[in-house]
N, CA, C and O atoms as a CHARMM CRD file, in Angstrom:
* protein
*
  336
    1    1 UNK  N     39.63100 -14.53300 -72.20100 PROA 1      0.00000
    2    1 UNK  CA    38.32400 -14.06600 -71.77800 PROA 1      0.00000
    3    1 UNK  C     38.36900 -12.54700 -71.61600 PROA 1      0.00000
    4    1 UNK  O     39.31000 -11.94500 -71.09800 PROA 1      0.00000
    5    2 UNK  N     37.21200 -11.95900 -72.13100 PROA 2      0.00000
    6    2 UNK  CA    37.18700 -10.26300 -72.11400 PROA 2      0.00000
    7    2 UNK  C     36.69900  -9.62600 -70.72100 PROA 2      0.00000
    8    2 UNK  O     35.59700  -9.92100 -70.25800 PROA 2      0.00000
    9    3 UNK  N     37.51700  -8.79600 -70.12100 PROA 3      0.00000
   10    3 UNK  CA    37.39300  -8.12600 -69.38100 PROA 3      0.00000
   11    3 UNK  C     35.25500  -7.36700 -69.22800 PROA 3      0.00000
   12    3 UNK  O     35.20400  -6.45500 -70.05300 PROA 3      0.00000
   13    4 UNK  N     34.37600  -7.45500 -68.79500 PROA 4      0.00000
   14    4 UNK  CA    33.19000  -7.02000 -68.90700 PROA 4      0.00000
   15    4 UNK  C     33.22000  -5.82500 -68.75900 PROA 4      0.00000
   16    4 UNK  O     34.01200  -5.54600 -67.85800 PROA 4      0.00000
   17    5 UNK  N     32.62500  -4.72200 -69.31100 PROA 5      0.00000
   18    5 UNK  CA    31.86200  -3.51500 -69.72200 PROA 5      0.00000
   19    5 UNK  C     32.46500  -2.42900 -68.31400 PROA 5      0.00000
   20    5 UNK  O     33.09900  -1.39700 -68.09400 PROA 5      0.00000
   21    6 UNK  N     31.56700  -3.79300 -67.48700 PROA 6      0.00000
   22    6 UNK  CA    31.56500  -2.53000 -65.64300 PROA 6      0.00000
   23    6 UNK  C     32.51900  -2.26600 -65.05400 PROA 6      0.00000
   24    6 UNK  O     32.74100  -1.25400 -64.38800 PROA 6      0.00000
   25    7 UNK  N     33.58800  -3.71900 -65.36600 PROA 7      0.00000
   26    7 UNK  CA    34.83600  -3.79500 -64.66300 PROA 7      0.00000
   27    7 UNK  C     35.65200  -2.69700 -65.17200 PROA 7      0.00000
   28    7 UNK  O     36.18400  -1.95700 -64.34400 PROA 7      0.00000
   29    8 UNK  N     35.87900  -2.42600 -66.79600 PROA 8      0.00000
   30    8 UNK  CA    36.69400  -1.61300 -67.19600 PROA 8      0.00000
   31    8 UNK  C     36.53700  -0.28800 -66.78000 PROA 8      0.00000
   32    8 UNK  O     37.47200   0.49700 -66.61500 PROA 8      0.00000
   33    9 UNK  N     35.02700   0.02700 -66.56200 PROA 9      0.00000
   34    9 UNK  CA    34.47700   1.43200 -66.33300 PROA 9      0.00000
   35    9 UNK  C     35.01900   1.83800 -64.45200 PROA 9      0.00000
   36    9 UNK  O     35.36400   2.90300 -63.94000 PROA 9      0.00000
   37   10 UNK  N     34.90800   0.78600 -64.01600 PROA 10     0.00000
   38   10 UNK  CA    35.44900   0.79100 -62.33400 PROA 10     0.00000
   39   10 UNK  C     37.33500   1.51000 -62.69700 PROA 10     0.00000
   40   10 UNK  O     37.88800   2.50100 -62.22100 PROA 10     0.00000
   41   11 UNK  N     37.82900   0.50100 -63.68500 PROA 11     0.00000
   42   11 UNK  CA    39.47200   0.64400 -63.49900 PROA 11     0.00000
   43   11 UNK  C     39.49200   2.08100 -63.51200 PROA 11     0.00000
   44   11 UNK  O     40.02900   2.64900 -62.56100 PROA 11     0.00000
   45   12 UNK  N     38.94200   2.81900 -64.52900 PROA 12     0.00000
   46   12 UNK  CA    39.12600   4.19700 -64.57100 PROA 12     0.00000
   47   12 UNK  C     38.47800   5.17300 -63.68100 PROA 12     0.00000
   48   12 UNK  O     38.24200   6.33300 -64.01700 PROA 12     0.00000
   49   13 UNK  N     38.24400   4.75000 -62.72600 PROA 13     0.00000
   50   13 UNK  CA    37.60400   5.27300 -60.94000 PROA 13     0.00000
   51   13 UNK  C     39.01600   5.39800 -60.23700 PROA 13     0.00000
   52   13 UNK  O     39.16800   5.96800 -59.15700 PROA 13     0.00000
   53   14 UNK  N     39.75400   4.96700 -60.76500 PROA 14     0.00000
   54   14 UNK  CA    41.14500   4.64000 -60.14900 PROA 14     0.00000
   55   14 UNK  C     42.82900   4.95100 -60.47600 PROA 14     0.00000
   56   14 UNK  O     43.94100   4.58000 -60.10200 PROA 14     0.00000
   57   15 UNK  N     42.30100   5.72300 -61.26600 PROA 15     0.00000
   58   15 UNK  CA    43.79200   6.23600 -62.26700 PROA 15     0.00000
   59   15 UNK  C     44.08700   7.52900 -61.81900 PROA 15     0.00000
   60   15 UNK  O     43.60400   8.64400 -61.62200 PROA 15     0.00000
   61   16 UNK  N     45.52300   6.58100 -61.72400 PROA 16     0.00000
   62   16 UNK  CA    46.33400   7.98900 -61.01800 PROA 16     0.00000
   63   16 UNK  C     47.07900   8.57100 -62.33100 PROA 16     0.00000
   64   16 UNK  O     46.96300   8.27700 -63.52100 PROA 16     0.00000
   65   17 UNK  N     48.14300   9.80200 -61.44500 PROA 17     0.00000
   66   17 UNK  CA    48.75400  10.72700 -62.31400 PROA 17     0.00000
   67   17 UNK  C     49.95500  10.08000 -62.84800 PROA 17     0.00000
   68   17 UNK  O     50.76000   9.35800 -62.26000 PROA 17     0.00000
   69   18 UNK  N     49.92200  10.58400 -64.43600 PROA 18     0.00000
   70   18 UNK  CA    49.40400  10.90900 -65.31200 PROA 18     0.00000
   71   18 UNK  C     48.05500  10.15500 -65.87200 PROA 18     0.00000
   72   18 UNK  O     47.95100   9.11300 -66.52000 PROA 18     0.00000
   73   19 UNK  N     46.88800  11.23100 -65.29500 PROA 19     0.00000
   74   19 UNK  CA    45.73100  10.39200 -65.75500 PROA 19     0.00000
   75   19 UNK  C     45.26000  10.18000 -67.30100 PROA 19     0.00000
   76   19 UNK  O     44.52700   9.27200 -67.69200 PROA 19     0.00000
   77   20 UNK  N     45.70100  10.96700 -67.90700 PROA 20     0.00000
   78   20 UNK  CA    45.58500  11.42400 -69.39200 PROA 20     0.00000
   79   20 UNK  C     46.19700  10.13700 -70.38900 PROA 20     0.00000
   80   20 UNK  O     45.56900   9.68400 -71.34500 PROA 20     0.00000
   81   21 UNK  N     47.53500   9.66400 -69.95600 PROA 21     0.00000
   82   21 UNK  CA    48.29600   8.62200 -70.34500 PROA 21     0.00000
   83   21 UNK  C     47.67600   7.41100 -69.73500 PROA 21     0.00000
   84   21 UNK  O     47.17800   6.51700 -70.41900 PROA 21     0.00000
   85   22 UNK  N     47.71900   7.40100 -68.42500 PROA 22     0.00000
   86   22 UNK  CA    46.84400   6.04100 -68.01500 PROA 22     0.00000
   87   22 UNK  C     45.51200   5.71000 -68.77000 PROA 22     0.00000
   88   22 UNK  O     45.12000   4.54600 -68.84500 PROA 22     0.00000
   89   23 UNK  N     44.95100   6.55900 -69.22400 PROA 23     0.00000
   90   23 UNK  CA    43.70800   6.38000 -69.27300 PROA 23     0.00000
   91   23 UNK  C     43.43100   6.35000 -71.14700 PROA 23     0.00000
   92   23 UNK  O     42.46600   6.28000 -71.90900 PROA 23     0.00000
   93   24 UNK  N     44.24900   6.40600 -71.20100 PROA 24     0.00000
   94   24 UNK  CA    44.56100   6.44300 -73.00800 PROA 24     0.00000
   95   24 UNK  C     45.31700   4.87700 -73.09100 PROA 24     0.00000
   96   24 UNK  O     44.99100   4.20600 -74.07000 PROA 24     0.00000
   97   25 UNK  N     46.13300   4.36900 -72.28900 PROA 25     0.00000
   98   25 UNK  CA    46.57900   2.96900 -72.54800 PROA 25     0.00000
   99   25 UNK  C     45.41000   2.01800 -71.66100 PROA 25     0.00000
  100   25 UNK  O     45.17200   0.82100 -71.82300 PROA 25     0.00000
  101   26 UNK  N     44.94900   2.71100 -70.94600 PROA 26     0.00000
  102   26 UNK  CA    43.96700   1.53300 -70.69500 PROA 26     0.00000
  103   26 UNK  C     42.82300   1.28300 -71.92500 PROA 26     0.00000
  104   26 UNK  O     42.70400   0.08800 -72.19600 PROA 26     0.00000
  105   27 UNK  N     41.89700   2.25600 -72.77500 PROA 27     0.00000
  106   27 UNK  CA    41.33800   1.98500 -73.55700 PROA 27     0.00000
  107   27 UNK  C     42.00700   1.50300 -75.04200 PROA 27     0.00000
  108   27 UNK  O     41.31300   0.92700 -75.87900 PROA 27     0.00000
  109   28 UNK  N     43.38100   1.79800 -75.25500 PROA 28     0.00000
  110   28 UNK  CA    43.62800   1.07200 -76.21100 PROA 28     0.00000
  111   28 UNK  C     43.93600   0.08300 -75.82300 PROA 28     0.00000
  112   28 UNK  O     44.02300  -0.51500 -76.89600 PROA 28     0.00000
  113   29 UNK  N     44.18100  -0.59700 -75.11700 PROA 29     0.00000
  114   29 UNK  CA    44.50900  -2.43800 -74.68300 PROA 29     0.00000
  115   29 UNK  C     43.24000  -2.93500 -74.55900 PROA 29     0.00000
  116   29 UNK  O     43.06200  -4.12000 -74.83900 PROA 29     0.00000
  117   30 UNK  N     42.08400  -2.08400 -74.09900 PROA 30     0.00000
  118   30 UNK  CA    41.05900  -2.72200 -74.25600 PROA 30     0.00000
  119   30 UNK  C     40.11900  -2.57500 -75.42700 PROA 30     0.00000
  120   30 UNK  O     39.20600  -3.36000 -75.68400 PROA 30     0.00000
  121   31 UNK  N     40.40700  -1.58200 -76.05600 PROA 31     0.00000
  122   31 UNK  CA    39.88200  -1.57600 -77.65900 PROA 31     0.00000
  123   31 UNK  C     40.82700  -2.53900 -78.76200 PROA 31     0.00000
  124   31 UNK  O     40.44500  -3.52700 -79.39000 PROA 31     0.00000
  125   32 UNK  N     41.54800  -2.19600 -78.76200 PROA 32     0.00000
  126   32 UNK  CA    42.52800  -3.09900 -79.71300 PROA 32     0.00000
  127   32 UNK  C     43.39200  -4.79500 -79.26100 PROA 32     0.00000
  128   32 UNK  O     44.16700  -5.44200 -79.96600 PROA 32     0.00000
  129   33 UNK  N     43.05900  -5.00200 -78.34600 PROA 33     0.00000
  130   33 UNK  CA    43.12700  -6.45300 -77.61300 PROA 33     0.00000
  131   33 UNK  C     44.87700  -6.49500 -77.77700 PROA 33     0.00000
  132   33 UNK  O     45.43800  -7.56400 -77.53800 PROA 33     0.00000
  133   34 UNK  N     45.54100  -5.51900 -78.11200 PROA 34     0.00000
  134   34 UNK  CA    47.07600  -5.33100 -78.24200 PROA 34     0.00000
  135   34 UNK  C     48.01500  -5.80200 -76.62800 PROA 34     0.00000
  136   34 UNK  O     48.11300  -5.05100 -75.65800 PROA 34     0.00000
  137   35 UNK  N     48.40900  -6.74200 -76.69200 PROA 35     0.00000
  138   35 UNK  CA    49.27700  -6.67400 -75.43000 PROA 35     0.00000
  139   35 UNK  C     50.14100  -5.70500 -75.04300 PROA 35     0.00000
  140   35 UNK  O     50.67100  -4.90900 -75.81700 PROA 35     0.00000
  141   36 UNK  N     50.34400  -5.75800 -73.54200 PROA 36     0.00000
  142   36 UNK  CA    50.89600  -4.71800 -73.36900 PROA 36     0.00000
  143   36 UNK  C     52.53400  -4.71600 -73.42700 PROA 36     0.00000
  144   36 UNK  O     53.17400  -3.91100 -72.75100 PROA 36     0.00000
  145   37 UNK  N     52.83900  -5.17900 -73.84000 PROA 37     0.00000
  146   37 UNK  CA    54.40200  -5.44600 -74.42700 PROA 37     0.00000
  147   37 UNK  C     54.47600  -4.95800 -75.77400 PROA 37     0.00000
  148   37 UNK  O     55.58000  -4.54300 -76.12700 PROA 37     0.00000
  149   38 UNK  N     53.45600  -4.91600 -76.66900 PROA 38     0.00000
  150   38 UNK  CA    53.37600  -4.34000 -78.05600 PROA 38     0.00000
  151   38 UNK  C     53.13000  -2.80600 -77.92800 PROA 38     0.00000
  152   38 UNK  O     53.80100  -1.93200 -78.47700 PROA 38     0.00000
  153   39 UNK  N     52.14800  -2.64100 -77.18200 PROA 39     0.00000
  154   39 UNK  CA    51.57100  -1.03400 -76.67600 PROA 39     0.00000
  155   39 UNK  C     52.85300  -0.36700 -76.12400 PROA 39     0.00000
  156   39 UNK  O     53.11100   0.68900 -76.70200 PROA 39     0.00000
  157   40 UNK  N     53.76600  -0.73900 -75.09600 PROA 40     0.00000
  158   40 UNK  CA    54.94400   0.08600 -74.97700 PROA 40     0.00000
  159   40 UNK  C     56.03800  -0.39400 -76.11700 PROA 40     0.00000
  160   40 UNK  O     57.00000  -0.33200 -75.35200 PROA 40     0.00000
  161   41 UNK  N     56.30900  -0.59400 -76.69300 PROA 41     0.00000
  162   41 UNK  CA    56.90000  -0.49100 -78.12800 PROA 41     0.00000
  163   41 UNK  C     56.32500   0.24600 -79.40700 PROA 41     0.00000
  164   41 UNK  O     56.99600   0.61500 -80.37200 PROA 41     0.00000
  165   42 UNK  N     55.28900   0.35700 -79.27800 PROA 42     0.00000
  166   42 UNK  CA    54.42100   1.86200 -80.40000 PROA 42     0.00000
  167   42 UNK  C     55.33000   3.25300 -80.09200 PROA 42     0.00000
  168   42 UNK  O     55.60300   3.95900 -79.12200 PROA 42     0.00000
  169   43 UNK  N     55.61000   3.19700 -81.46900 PROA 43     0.00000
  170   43 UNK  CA    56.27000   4.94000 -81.52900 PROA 43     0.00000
  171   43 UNK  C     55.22800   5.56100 -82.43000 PROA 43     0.00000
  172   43 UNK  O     54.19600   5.23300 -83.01500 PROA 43     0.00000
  173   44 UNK  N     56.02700   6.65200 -82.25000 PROA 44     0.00000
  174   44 UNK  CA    55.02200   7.61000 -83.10300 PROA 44     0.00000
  175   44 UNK  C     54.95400   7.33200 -84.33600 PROA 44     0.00000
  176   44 UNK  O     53.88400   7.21100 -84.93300 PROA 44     0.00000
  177   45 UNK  N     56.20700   7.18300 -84.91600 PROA 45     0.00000
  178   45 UNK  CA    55.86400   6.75000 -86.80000 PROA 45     0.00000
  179   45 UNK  C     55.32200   5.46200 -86.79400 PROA 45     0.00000
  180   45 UNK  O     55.38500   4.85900 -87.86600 PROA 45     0.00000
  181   46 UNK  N     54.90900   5.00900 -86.03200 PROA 46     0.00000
  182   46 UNK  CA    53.57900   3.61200 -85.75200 PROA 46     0.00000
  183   46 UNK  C     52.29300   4.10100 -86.38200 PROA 46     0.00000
  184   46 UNK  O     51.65500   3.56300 -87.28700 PROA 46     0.00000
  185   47 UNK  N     52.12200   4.83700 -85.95600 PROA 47     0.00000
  186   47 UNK  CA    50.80400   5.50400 -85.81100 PROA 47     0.00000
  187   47 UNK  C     50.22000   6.51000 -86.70100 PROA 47     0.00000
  188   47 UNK  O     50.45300   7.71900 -86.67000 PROA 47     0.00000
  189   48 UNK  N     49.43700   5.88300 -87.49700 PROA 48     0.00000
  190   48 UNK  CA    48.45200   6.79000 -88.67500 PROA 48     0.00000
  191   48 UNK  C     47.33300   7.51200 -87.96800 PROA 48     0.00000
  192   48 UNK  O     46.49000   6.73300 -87.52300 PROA 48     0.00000
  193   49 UNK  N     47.02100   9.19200 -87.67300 PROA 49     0.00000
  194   49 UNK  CA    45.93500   9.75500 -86.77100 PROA 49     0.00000
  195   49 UNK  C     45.15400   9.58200 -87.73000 PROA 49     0.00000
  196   49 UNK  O     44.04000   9.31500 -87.27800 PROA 49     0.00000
  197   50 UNK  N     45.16800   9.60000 -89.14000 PROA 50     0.00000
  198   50 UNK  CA    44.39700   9.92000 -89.80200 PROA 50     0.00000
  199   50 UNK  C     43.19300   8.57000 -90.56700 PROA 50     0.00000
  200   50 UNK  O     42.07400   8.60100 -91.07900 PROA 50     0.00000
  201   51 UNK  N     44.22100   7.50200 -90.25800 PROA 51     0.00000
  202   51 UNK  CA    43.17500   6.12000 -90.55200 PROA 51     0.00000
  203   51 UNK  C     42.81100   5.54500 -88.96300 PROA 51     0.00000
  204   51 UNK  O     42.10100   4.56800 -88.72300 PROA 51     0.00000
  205   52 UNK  N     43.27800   6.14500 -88.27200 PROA 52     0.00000
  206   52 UNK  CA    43.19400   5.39700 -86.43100 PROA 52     0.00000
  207   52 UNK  C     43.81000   4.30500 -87.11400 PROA 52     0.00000
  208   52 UNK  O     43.05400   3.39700 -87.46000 PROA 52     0.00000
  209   53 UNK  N     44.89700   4.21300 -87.35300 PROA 53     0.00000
  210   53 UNK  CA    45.47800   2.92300 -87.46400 PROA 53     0.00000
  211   53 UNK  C     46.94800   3.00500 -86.96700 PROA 53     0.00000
  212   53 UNK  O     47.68300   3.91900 -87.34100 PROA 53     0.00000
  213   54 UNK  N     47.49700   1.70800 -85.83500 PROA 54     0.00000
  214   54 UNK  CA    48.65300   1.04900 -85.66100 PROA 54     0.00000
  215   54 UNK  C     49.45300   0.06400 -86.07300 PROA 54     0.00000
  216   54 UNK  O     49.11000  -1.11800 -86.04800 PROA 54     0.00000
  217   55 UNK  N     50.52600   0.45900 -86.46500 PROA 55     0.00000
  218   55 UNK  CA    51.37500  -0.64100 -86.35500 PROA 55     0.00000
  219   55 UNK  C     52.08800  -1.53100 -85.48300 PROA 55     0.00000
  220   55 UNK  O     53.08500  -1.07800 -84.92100 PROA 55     0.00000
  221   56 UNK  N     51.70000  -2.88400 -85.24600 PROA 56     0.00000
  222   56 UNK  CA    52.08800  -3.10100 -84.00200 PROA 56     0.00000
  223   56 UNK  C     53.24400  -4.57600 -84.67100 PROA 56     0.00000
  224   56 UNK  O     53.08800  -5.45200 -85.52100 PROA 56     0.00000
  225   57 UNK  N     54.18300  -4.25100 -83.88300 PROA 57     0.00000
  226   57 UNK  CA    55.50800  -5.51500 -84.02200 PROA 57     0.00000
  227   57 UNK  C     54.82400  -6.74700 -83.11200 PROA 57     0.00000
  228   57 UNK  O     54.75700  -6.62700 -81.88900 PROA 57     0.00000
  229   58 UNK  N     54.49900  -7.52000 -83.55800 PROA 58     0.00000
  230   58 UNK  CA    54.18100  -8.81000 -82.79400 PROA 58     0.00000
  231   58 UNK  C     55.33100  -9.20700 -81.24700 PROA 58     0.00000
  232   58 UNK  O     56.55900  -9.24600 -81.33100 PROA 58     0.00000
  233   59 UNK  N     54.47800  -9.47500 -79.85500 PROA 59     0.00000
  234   59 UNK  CA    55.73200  -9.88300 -79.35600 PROA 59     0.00000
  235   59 UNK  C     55.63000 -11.32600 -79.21500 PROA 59     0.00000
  236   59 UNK  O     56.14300 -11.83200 -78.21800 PROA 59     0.00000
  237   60 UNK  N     54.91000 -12.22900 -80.26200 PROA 60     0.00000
  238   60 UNK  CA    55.03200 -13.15600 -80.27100 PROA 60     0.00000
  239   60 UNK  C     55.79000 -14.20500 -81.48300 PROA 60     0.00000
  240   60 UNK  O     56.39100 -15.27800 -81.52900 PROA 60     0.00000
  241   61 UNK  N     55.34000 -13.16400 -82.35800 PROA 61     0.00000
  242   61 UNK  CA    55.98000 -14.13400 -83.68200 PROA 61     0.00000
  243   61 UNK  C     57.52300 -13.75700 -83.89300 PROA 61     0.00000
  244   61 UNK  O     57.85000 -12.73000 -83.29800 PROA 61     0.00000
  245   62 UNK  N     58.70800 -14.50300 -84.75300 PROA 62     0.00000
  246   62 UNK  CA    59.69500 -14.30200 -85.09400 PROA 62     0.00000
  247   62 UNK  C     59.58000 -12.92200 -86.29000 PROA 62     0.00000
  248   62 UNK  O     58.55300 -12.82800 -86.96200 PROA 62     0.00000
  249   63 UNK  N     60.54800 -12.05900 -86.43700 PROA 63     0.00000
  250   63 UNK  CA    60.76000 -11.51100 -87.84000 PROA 63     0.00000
  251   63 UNK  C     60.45200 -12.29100 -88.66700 PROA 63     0.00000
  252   63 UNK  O     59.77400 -11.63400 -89.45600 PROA 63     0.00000
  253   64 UNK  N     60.51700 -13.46400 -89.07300 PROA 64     0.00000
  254   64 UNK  CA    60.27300 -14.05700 -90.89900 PROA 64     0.00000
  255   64 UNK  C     59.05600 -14.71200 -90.77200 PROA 64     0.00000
  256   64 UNK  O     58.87000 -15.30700 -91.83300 PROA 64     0.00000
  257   65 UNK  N     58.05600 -14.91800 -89.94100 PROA 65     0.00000
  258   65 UNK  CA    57.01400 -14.94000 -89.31900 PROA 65     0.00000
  259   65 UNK  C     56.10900 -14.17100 -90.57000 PROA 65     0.00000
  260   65 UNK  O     56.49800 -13.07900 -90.98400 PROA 65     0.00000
  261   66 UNK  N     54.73500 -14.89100 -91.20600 PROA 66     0.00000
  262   66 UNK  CA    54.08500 -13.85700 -91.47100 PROA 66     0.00000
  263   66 UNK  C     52.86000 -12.72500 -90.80300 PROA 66     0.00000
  264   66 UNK  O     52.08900 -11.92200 -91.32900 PROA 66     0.00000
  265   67 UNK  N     53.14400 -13.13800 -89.37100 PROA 67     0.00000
  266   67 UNK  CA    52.30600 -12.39400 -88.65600 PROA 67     0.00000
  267   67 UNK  C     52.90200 -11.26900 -87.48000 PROA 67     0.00000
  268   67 UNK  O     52.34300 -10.82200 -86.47800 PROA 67     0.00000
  269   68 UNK  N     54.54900 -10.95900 -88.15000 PROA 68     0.00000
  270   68 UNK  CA    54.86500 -10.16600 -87.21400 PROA 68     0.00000
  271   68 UNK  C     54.70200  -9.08200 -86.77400 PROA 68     0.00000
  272   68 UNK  O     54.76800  -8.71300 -85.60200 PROA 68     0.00000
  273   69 UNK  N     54.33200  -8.13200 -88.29200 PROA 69     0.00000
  274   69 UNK  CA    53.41200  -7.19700 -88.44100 PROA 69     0.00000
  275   69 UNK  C     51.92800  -7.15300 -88.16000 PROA 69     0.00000
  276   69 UNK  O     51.62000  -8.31500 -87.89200 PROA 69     0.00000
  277   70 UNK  N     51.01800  -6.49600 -88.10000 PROA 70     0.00000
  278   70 UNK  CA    49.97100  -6.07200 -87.97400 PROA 70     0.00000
  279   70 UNK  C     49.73300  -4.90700 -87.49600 PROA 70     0.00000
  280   70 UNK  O     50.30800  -4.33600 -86.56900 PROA 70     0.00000
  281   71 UNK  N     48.45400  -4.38400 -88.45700 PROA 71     0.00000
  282   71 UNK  CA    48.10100  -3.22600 -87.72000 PROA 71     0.00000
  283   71 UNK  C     46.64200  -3.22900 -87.28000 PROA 71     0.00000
  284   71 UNK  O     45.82100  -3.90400 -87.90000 PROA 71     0.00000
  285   72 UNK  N     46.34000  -2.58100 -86.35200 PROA 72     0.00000
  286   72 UNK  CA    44.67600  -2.87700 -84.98600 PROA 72     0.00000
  287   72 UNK  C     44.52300  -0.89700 -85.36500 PROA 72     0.00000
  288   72 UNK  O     45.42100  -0.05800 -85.29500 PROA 72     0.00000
  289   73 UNK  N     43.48600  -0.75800 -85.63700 PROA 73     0.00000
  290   73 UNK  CA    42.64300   0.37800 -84.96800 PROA 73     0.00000
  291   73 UNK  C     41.74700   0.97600 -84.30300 PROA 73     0.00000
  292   73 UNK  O     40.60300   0.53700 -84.41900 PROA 73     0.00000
  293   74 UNK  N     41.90800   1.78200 -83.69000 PROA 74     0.00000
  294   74 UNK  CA    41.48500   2.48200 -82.75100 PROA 74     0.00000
  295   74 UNK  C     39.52700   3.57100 -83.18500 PROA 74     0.00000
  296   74 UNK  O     39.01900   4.24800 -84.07800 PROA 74     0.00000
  297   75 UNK  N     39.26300   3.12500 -82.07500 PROA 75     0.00000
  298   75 UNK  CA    37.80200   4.16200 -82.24400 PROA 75     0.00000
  299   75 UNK  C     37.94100   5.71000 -82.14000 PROA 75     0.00000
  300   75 UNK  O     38.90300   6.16500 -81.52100 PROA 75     0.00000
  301   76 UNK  N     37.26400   6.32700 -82.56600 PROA 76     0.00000
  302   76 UNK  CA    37.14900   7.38900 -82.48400 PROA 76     0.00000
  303   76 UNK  C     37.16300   8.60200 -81.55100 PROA 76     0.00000
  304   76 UNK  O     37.42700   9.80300 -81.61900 PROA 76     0.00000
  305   77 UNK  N     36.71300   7.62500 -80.56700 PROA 77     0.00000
  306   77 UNK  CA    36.44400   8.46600 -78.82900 PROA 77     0.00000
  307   77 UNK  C     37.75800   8.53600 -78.59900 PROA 77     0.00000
  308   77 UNK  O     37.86600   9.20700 -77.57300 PROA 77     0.00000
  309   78 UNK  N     39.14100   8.12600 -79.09000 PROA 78     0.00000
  310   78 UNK  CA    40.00200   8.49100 -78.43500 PROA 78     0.00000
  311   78 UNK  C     40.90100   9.05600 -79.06500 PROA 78     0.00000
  312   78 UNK  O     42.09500   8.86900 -78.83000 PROA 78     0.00000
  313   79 UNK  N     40.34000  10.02700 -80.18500 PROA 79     0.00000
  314   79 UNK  CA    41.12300  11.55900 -80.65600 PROA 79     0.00000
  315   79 UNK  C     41.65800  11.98800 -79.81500 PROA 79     0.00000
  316   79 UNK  O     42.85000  12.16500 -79.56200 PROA 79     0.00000
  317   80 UNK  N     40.14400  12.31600 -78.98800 PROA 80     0.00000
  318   80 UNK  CA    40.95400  13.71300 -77.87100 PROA 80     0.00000
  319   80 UNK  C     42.02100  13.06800 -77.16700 PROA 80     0.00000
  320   80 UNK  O     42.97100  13.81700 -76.93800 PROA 80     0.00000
  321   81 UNK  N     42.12700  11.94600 -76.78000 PROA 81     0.00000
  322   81 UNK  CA    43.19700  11.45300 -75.92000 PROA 81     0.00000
  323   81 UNK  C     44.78000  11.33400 -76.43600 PROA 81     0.00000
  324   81 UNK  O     45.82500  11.60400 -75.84500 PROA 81     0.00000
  325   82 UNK  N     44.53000  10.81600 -77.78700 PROA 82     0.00000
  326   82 UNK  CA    45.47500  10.66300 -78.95100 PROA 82     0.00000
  327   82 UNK  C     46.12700  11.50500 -78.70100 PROA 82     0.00000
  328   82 UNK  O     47.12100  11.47900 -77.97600 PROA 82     0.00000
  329   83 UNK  N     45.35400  13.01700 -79.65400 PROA 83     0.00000
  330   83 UNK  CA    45.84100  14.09400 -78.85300 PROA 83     0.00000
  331   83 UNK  C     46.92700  14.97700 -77.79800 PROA 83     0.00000
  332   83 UNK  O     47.99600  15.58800 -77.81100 PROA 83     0.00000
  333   84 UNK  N     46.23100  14.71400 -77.23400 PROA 84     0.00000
  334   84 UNK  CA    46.71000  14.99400 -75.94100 PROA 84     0.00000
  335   84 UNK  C     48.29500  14.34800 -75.49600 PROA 84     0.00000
  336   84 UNK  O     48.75800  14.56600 -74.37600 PROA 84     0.00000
């Protein structure tokens, strides 16, 4: 079940330091529905700035799995954060 609109907008009433990082993994877990076991395993050569696209290692499937790979992208509003 998805987190609603207001609730997410409240979490970020509430982010502490580093707010820049908090606040950049909270909208990609909630833009890209990525667990957060996949989100701290993203490195940088994951990450295409230029298609907003990730690569994310499944933490559910095996390696020979055909769904261990995937990649989820990201909206636009969060260049600047990217960024940063």
């Amino acid at each position: 079940m998805a987190i609603p609109h207001e609730d997410v907008q409240k979490i970020f009433e509430y982010l502490r330091s580093p707010a820049i990082r908090n606040e950049l993994l909270i909208r990609l877990l909630y833009q890209t529905g990525v667990q957060s076991v996949e989100l701290a395993n993203i490195r940088l050569a994951d990450i295409d700035f230029g298609k907003r696209e990730m690569r994310i290692t499944s933490a559910k499937a095996n390696e020979g799995d055909g769904n261990y790979i995937r990649y989820v992208y990201y909206h636009e509003n969060l260049d600047y954060l990217m960024r940063e």
